[in-house]
C-alpha positions as MATLAB code, in Angstrom:
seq = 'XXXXXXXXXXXXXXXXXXXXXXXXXXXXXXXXXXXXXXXXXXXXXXXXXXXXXXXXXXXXXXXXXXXXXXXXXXXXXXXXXXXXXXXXXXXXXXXXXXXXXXXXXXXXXXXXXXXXXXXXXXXXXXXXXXXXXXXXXXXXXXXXXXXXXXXXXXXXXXXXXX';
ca = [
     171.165  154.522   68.758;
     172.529  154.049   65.252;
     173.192  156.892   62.694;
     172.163  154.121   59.884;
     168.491  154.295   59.267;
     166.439  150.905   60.676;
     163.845  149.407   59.941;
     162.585  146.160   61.796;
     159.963  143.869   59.919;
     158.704  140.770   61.765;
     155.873  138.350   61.125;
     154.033  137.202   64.188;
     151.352  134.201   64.094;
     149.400  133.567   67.322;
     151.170  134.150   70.797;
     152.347  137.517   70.049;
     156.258  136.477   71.415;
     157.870  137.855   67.811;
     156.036  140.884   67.927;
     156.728  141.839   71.486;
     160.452  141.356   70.775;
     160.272  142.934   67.350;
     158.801  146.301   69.289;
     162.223  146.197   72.100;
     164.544  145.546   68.725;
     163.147  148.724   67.569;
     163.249  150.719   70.349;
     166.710  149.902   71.438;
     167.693  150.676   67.586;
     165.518  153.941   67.193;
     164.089  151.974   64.112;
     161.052  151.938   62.376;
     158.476  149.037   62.790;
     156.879  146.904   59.955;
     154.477  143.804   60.136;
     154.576  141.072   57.844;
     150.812  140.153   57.320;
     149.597  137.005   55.579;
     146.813  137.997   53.098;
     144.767  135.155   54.758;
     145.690  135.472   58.784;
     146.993  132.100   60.321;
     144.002  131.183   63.104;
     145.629  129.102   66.004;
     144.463  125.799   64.432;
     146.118  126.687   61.584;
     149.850  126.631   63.308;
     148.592  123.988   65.496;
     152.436  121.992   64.998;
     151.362  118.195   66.541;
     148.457  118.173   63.744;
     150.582  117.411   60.364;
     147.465  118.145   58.239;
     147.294  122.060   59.783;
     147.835  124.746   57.340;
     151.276  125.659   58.573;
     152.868  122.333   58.672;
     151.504  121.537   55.061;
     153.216  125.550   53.994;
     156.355  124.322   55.250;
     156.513  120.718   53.997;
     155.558  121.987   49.927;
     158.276  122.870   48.324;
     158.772  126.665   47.108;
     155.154  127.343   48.764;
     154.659  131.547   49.080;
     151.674  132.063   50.957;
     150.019  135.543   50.003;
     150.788  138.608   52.009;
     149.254  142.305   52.431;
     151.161  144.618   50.254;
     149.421  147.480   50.303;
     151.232  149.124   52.815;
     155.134  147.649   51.975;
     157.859  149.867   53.437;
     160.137  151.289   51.186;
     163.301  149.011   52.085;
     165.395  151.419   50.247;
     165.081  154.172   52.327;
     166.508  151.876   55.109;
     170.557  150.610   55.686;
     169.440  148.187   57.904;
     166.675  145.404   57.846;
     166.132  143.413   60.808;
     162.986  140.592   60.067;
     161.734  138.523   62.798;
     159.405  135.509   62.878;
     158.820  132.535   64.904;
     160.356  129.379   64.089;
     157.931  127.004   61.754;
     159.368  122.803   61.540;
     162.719  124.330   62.234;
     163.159  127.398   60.112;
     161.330  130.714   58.922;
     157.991  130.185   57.972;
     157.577  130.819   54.092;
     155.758  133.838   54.519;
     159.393  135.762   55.489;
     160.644  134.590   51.986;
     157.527  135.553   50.438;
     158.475  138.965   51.712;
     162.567  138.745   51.017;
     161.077  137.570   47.128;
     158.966  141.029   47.136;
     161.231  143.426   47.794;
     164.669  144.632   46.295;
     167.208  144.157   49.578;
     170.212  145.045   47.152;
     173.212  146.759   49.131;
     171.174  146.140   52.655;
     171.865  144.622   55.686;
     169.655  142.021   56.838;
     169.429  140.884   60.402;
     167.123  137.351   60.743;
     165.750  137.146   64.322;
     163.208  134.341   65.412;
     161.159  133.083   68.414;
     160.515  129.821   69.526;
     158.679  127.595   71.819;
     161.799  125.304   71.453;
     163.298  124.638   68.792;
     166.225  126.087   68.165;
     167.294  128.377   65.021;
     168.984  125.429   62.585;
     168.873  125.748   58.667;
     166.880  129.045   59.217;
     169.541  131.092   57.462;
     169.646  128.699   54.812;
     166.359  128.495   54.173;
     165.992  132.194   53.739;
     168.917  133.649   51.986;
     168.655  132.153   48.443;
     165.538  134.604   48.424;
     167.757  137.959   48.363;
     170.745  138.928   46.027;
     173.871  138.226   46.155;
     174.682  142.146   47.257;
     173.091  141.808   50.517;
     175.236  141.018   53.936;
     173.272  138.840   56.067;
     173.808  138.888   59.586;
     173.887  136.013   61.817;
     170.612  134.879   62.966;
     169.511  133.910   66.215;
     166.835  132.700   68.826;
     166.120  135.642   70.952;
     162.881  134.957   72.983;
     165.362  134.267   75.755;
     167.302  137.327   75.626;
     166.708  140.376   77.430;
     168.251  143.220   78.856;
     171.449  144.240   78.049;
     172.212  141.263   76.260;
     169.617  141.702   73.871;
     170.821  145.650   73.673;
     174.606  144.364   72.922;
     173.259  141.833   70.152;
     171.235  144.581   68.499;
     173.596  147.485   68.754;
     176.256  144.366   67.621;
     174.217  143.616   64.572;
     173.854  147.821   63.107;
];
């Protein structure tokens, strides 16, 4: 465990894979847990990928689109040295409800630490796609795909990444 204070926030549609490995980021990291809830909750027609006319396929084909999320319960990301934020992987990079969140909060002088899930697709343009919603005084960490990883290796990437 890390003497810097963690916090891991992840956003989880359907299958529950982000989530699970949110919960073993935090325990290995003796963090604190946060989920990222849309204000309206994604059904599983609604990230339903092969139909180009579902809900999360138009999000992440319209330009600076922030869907809504809960905020009555944010954490307070300043009590917290380290963030890391997890989500599944949405036409190739974070769905736009993770910048929604990175565009709510004041990351200043914080470490952030992307991680994703997949069904495929690997991690591409996701850090991209996500850091022009933070300031220029955070230090962003590598992302990665990590629904693969287990064991130790996911242990050496996270105690790697504090």
């Amino acid at each position: 465990m890390s003497e810097k204070k963690v916090l891991v926030a992840y956003f989880s549609a359907e299958m529950g894979r982000t989530k699970k490995k949110a919960e073993e980021i935090a325990q290995i990291a003796g963090a604190d847990l946060y989920e990222i809830k849309p204000a309206v909750p994604y059904t599983q027609e609604d990230v339903y990928w092969p139909n180009s006319k579902c809900r999360s396929v138009v999000e992440m084909h319209t330009k600076g689109f922030r869907p809504e999320m809960v905020t009555s319960d944010l954490p307070d990301v300043q009590a917290y040295d380290v963030i890391f934020i997890g989500f599944p992987i949405w036409c190739a990079v974070a769905p736009q409800i993770i910048n929604t969140f990175l565009e709510a909060l004041d990351f200043s002088n914080k470490t952030i630490v992307p991680f994703a899930t997949s069904g495929g697709s690997g991690y591409g343009p996701t850090d991209q796609s996500i850091h022009p919603s933070c300031p220029d005084s955070v230090t962003w960490k590598k992302g990665a795909v990590l629904n693969r990883v287990s064991g130790e290796k996911l242990r050496d990437w996270v105690l790697g990444s504090l």
